[in-house]
C-alpha positions as CSV (number, residue, x, y, z in Angstrom):
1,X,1.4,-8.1,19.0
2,X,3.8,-6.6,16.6
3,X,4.3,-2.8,15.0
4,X,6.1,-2.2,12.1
5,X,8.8,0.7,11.7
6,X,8.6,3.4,9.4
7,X,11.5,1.1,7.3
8,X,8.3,-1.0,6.1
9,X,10.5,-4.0,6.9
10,X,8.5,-6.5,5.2
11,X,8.6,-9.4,7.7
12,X,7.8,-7.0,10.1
13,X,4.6,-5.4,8.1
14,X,3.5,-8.7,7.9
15,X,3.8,-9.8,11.3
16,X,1.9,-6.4,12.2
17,X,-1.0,-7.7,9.6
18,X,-1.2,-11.5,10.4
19,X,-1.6,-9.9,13.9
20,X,-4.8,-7.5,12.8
21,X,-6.5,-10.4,10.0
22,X,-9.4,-11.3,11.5
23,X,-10.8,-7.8,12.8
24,X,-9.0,-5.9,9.9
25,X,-12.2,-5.0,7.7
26,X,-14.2,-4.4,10.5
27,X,-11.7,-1.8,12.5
28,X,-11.1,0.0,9.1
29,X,-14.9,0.6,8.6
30,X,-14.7,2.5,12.0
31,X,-12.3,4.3,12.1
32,X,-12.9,5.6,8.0
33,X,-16.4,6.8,10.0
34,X,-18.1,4.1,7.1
35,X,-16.2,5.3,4.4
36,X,-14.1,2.4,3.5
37,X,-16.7,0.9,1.6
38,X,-18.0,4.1,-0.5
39,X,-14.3,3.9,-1.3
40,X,-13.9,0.3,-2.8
41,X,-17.2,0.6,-4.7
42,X,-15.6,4.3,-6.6
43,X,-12.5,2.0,-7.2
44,X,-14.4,-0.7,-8.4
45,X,-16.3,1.8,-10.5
46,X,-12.6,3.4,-12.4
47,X,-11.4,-0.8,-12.7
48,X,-14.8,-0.9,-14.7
49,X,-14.2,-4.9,-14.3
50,X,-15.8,-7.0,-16.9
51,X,-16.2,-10.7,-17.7
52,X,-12.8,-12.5,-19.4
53,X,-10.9,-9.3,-18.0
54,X,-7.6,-10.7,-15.9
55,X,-7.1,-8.8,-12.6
56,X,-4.2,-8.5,-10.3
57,X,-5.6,-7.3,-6.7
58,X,-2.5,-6.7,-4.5
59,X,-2.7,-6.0,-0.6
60,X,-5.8,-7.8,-1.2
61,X,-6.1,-8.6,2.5
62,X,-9.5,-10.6,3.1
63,X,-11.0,-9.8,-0.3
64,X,-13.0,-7.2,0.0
65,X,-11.6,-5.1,-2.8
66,X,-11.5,-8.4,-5.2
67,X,-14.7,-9.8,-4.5
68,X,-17.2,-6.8,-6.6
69,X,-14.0,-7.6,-9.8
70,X,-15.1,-11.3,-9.7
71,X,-18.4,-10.6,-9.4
72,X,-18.3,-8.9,-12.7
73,X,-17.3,-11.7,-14.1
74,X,-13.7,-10.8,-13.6
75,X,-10.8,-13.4,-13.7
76,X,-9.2,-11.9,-10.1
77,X,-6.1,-13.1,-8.3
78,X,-6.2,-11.7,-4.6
79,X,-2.8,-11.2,-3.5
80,X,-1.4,-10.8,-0.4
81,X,2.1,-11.2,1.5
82,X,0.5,-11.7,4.9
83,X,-0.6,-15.1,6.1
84,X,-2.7,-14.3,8.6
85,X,-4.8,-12.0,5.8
86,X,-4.7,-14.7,3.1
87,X,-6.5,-17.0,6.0
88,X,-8.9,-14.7,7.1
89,X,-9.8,-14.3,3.6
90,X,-9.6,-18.0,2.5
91,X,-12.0,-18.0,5.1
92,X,-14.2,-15.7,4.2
93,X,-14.0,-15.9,0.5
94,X,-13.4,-19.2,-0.5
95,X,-14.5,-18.7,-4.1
96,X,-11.5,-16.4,-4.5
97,X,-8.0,-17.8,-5.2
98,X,-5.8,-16.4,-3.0
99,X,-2.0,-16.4,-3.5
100,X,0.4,-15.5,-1.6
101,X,2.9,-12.7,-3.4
102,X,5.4,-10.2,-2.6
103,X,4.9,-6.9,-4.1
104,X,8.5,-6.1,-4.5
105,X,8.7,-9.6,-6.3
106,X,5.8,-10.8,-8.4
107,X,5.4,-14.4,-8.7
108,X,4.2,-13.9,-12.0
109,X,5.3,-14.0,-15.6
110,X,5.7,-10.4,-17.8
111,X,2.4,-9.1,-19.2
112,X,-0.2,-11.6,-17.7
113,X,-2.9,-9.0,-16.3
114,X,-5.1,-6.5,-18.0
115,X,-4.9,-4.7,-14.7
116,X,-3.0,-4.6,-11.9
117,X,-4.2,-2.7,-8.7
118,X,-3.6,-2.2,-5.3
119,X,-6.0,-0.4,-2.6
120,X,-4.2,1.1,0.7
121,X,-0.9,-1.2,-0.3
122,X,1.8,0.6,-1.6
123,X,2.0,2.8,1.1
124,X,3.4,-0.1,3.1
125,X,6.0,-1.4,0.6
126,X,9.8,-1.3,1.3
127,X,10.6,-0.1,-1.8
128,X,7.6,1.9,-3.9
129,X,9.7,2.2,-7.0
130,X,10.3,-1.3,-7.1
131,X,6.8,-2.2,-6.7
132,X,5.2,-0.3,-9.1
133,X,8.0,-1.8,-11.8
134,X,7.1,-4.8,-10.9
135,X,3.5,-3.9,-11.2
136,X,4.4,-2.8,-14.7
137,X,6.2,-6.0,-15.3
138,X,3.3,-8.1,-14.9
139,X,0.6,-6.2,-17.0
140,X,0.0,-6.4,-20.9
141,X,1.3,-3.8,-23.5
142,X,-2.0,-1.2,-23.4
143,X,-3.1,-2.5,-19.7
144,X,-3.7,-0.6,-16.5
145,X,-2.4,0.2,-13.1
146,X,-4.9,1.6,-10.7
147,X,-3.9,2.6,-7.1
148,X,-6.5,3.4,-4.3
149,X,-4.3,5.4,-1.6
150,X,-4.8,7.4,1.3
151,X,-3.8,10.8,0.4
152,X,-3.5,14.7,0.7
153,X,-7.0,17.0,1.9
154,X,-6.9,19.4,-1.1
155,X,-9.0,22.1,1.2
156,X,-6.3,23.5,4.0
157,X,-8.4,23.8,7.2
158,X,-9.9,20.2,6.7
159,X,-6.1,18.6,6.1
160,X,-5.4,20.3,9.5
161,X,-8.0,18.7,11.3
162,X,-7.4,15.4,9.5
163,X,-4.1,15.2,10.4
164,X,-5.0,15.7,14.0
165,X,-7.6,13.1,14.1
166,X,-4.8,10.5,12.4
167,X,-2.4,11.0,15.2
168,X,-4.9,11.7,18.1
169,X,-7.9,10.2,17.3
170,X,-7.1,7.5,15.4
171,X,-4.6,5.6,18.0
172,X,-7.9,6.3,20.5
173,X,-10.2,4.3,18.7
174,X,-7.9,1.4,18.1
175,X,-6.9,1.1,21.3
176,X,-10.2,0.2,21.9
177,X,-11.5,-2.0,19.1
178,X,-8.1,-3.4,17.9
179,X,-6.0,-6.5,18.8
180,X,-3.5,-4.5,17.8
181,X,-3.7,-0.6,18.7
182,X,0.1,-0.4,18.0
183,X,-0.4,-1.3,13.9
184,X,-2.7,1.5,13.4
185,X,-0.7,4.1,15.2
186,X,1.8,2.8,12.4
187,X,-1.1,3.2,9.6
188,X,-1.3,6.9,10.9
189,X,2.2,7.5,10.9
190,X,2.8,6.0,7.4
191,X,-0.8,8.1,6.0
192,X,1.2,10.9,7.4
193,X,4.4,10.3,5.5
194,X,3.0,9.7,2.2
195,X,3.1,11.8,-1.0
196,X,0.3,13.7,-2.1
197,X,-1.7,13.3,-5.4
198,X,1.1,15.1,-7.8
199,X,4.2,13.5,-6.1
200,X,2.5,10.0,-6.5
201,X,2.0,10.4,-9.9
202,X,5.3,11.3,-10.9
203,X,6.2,8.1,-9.0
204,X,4.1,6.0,-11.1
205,X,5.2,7.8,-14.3
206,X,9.1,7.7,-13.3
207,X,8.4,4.0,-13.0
208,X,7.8,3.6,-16.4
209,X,3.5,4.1,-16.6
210,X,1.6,6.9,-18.7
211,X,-1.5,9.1,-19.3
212,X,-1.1,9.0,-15.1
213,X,-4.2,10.5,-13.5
214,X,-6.1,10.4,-10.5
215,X,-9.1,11.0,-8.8
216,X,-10.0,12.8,-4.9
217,X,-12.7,11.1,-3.1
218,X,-13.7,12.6,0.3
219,X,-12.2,15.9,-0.3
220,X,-8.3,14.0,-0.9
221,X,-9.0,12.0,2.0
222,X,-7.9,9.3,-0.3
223,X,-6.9,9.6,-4.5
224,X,-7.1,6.7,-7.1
225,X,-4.6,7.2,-9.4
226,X,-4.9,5.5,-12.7
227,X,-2.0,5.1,-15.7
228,X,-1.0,3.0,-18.8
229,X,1.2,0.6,-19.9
């Protein structure tokens, strides 16, 4: 099984994820102690999907994130670079239409979606900036952008012991419910590296998006950010 570097070569972060597809949903819920789905459903909730609305879902993986947008009534593209995710999804979700897409070049035309978003994505692109153009690219004049990222503990003695648990604890438990432990010491590393909540937001606005803001769920533990076209 495959790791990616902290380059985020993309052949190499989607080696890493064909490798993890068909366990992927299953080891997240573990080791986010059963948070990953309180997580999706606040997402879902700042979306505010709603029937005729056209949705972008990048990193979709296996569709858990898209599947509550068409469910509203939603018209939802799931989008994904990896193989093995869009046929563990295919799989699981066959009502969806999967596409294959790369973030850092969308396969679609300027100002198709109402809303583009991207849960626990970007973090792994090669290039955010480009991304998050391209992002802006694709959605109408007035549209959204709404990223669901891992992010900074705002309280200090919980982002201590968070941090500790993502280097220590969270290799621990992959080892022994992964395929591949080596991807999620990866995850931790790249968690690790990210920006927080402020220096993601100036990201999104220096790529061209306004009225950026954002919101901490579990404590920072992870931060939707929303913005304008």
């Amino acid at each position: 099984m495959s790791r990616a570097s902290m380059d985020k070569n993309p052949e190499e972060v989607a080696a890493m994820f064909d490798g993890v597809a068909k366990r992927y949903d299953l080891v997240n819920d573990l080791l986010s102690l059963g948070q990953t789905k309180a997580w999706r459903r606040a997402t879902t909730k700042i979306i505010a999907p709603r029937a005729g609305m056209k949705i972008l879902d990048l990193a979709a993986g296996t569709g858990s994130s898209s599947d509550p947008l068409a469910a509203a009534g939603a018209d939802v593209i799931p989008a994904d670079f990896s193989e093995g995710m869009l046929a563990a999804g295919r799989k699981a979700r066959p009502h969806l239409a999967f596409t294959k897409a790369d973030a850092l070049n969308l396969p679609f035309s300027d100002g198709q979606f109402d809303l583009v978003t991207i849960s626990f994505g970007l973090r792994n692109t090669a290039d955010i900036d480009l991304a998050l153009a391209q992002m802006l690219r694709v959605t109408k004049p007035g549209g959204q952008l709404v990223v669901c990222e891992f992010s900074s503990p705002t309280f200090g003695p919980f982002r201590t012991i968070y941090t500790n648990y993502l280097m220590r604890a969270l290799p621990w438990v992959a080892r022994r419910t992964s395929s591949n432990p080596d991807a999620y010491i990866y995850l931790a590393e790249s968690i690790r590296a990210w920006p927080d909540q402020k220096a993601l937001a100036a990201k999104i606005e220096a790529a061209g998006w306004s009225r950026v803001t954002w919101t901490n769920l579990t404590g920072g533990v992870v931060a939707v950010h929303k913005a304008f076209k």
